[in-house]
N, C-alpha and C positions, 0 to 999 in steps of 0.2 A: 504494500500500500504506500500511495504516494501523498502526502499534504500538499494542498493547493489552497493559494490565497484567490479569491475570485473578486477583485474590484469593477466594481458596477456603475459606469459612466452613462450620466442625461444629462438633457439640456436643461438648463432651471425649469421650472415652472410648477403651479402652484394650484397642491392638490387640492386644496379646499374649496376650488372650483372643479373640479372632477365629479362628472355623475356618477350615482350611483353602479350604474354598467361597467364603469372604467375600473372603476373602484375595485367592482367583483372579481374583475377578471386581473388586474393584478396581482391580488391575494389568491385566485385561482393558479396565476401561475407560482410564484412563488410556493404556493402548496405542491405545489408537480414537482417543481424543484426539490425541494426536501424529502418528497417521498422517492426522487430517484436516488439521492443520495441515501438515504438511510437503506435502499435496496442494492446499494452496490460498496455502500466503505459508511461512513457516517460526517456529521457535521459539528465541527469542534467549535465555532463561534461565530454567530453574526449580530451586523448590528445595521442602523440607516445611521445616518450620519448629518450633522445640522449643515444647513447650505453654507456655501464658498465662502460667503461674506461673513460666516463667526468663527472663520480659522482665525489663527495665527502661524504665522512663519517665522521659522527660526531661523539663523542664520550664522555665520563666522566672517564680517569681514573686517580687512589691516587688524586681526589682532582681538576684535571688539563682538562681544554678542551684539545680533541687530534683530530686534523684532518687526513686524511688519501684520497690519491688518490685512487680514483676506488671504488667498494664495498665493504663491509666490510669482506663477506664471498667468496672465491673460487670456483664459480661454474661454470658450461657448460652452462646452462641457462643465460638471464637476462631478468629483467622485462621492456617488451618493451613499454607498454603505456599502458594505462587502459580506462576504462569506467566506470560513475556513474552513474545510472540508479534508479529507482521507478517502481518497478512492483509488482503486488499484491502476489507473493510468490513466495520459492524459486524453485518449478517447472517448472514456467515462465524465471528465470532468469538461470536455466540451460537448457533449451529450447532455451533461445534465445544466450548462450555461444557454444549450438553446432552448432550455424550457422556460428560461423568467422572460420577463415583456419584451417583447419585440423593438421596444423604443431605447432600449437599454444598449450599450457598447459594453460586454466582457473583459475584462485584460485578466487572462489566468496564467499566476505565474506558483512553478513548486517554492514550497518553502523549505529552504536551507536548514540544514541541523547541526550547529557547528561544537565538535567535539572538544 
């Protein structure tokens, strides 16, 4: 079995205008999600994540910590929450990335285990 971090990139925008349809079928797919995971390795931790604009960035520069509101980079995207998972390869774990919403970008990467 292999650990895979699954971060889940959209475009902002704001559910609390989402009908209730959308809504379903969200949570519909995210349920397909975890039931394919739990069928083939399991799911070590997820979470959604508060939008772009209540990060913080950390930073190193000449020497000096430098904080920064928001992300570090200007994008259209952000990384809305993620999921860690265990599943025996990465077949499975892009199998089980094309079940959450279709509006969604994947970036599934293994996580390192350093000895």
């Amino acid at each position: 079995m292999t650990r895979y971090l699954l971060l889940i990139t959209h475009e902002p925008w704001d559910w609390s205008t989402a009908s209730e349809e959308t809504r379903d079928a969200f949570f519909a797919q995210h349920r397909a999600f975890s039931e394919h995971v739990a069928e083939h390795g399991r799911e070590i931790a997820s979470a959604a994540l508060g939008d772009a604009d209540t990060a913080t960035t950390v930073r190193h520069a000449d020497g000096q910590l430098v904080l920064t509101d928001g992300p570090f980079a200007e994008t259209a995207e952000m990384i809305g929450g993620y999921y860690e998972v265990e599943l025996p390869d990465l077949d499975a774990a892009v199998a089980a990335a094309a079940l959450l919403p279709p509006s969604y970008t994947v970036e599934i990467r293994p996580v390192i285990t350093l000895e």
